[in-house]
N, C-alpha and C positions, 0 to 999 in steps of 0.2 A: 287707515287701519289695515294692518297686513296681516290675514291669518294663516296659519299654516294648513296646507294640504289634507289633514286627520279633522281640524275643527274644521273649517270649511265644509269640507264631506258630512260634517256631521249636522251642520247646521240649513246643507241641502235638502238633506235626507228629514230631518225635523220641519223644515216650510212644508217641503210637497206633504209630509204627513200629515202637516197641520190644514194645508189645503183639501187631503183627501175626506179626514173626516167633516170639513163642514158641508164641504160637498155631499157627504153622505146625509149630512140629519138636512139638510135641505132639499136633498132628495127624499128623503122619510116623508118629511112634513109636507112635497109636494105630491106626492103619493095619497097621502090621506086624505088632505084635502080634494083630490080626484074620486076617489075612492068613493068617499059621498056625492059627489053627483055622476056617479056612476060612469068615468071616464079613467078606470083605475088600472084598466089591466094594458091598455094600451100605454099609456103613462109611464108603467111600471116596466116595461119593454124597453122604452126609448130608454129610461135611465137605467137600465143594466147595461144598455149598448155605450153612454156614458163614461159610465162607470167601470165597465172593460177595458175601454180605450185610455183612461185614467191611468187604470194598474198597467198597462202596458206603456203607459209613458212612464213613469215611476221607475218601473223595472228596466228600463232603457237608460235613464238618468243616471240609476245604481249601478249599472251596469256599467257606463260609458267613464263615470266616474273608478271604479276600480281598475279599470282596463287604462288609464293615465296614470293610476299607482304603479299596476305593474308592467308599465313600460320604464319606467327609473330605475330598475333593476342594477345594480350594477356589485364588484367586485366581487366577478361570478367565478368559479372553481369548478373543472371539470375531471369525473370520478370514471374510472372504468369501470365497469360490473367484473368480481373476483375468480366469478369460476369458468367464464366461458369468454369473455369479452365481446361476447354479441352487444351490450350494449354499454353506455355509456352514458352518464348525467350530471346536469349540470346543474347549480347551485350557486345563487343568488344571491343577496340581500334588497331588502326593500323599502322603503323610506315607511317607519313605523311610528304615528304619532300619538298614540293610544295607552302603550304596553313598555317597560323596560327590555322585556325580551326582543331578540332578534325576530323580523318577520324574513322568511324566505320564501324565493318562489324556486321552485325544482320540477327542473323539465326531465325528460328521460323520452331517450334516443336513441335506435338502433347505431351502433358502430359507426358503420360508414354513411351513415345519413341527414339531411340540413333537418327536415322537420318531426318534427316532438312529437311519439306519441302518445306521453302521458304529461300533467300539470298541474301543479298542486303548488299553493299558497298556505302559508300555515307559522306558527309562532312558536320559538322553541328556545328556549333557554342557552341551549347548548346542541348545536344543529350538527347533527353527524350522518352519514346513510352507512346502513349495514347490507351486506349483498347478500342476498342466500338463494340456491337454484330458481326457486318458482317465486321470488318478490324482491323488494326491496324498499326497507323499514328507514323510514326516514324521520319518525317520530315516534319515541317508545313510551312518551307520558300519554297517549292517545288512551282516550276512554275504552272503546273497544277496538280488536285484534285487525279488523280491517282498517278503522279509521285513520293509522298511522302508517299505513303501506300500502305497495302499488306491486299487482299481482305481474310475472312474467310470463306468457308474454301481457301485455294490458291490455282491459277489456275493452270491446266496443266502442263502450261507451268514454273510457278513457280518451280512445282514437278521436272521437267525436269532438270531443271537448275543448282538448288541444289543439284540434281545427280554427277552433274558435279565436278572436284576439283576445 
């Protein structure tokens, strides 16, 4: 049986879920049971420490799994920014098994430079970027004003991100 890339992820994402919560009410109910013979708070310790280590494995799996999506990126187009050409971005497609719409990934990159410092993944009908001095709007169905754009120059935390794989 061969599943594609979207169900697979999903069906990752569902086991470890389904592994977290048993693990939680077996942690409950080994808690309680402690709890009356008064050996509850140390217990109660060890399985948060657990339980931490858990969601950081989780969150690593999530991770590690999205981060082989968007490395299949391909039949990318590259955009100058309109008013000053400091920078320049680049636009992807991304293997989308979920949605009709296009998924993209949109890096953005000073001019003359190899690493990104903004990165955004995102689903859009009809994928266009509009340039304007201080952003650049790369989703205009976005709920709100920031969620569809990447402020110029990009923030921090932007920087940080796109560090990221």
């Amino acid at each position: 049986m061969k599943l594609s890339v979207g169900l697979a992820q999903a069906w990752v994402v569902v086991m470890i879920g389904g592994l977290i919560i048993s693990f939680l009410l077996f942690a409950i109910a080994d808690i309680i049971r402690r709890a009356k013979n008064n050996e509850g708070w140390q217990s109660a310790r060890a399985w948060v420490k657990r339980l931490a280590w858990l969601a950081v494995l989780f969150i690593g799996i999530h991770y590690w799994l999205d981060v082989r999506v968007r490395a299949k990126a391909h039949d990318c187009e590259t955009q100058v920014s309109s008013e000053d050409s400091a920078y320049r971005a680049e636009l992807c497609f991304v293997p989308n098994f979920d949605s009709e719409d296009f998924r993209m990934r949109l890096r953005l990159f000073r001019a003359d430079a190899k690493e990104p410092l903004a990165e955004r993944v995102y689903e859009h009908p009809d994928p266009k970027l509009t340039w304007t001095r201080d952003s650049l709007i790369y989703d205009t169905s976005a709920s709100s004003e920031q969620d569809g754009m990447i402020s110029l120059p990009p923030t921090w935390k932007d920087r940080l991100r796109a560090r990221l794989p």
